[in-house]
C-alpha positions in Angstrom: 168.2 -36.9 72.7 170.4 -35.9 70.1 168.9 -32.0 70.1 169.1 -32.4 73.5 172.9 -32.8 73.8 172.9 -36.3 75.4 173.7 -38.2 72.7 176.2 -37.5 69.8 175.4 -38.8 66.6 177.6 -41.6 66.5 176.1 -42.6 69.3 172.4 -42.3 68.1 173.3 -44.2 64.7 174.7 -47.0 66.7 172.0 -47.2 69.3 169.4 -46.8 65.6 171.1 -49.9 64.0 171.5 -52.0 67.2 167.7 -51.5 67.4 167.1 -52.3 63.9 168.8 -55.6 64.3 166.6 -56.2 67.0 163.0 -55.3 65.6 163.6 -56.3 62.2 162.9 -60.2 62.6 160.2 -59.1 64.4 158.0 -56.8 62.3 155.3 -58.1 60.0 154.4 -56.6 57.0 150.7 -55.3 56.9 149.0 -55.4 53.3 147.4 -52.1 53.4 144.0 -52.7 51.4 143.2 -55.0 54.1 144.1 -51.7 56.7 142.0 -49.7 54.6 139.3 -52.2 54.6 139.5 -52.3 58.8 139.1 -48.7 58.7 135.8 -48.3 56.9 134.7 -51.5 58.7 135.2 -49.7 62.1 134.7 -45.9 61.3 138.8 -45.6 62.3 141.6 -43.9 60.8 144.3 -45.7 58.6 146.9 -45.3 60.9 145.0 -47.4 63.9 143.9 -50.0 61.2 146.9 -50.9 60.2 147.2 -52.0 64.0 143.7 -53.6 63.9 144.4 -55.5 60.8 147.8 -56.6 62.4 145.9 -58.0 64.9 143.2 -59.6 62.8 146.3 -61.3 60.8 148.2 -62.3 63.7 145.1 -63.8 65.6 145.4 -61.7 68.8 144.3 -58.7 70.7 145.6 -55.0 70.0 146.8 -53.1 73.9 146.4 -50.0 73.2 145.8 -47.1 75.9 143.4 -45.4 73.4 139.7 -45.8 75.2 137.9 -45.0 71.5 140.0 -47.4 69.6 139.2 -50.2 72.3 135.1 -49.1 72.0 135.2 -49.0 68.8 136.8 -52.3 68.1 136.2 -54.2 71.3 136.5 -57.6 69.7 140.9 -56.8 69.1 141.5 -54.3 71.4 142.0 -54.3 75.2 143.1 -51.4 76.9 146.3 -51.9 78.9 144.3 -50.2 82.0 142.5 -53.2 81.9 145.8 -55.9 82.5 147.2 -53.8 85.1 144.9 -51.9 87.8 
């Protein structure tokens, strides 16, 4: 937005560390030899495990709107087609 001309910076630095403040307590750290573990278990790239393994951790499912993640791991993935027809 900021290449864009709608927002100066001081605007976008504010908006950035407002957001911070509101993910931060929120975000879990993922140990990443357990990512890369979920991505040779499930033939998937390290990026999406690190999701996957989130979910594993967590106990929960993974919404995602990408239809070979959720075939590929079917048991933590549900595509968010699927909650809202």
């Amino acid at each position: 937005m900021m290449r864009a001309g709608m927002l100066t910076e001081t605007l976008a630095l504010d908006c950035l560390l407002k957001a911070d403040g509101l993910m931060t307590p929120r975000e879990h750290a993922i140990v990443q030899h357990d990512a890369l573990r979920v991505a040779g278990r499930y033939g998937i790239s390290a990026y999406d495990a690190q999701y996957i393994a989130l979910a594993e951790q967590l106990r929960t499912r993974c919404v995602t709107n990408d239809k070979a993640l959720a075939r590929k791991v079917p048991d933590f993935c549900v595509l968010l087609s699927s909650l809202h027809p």
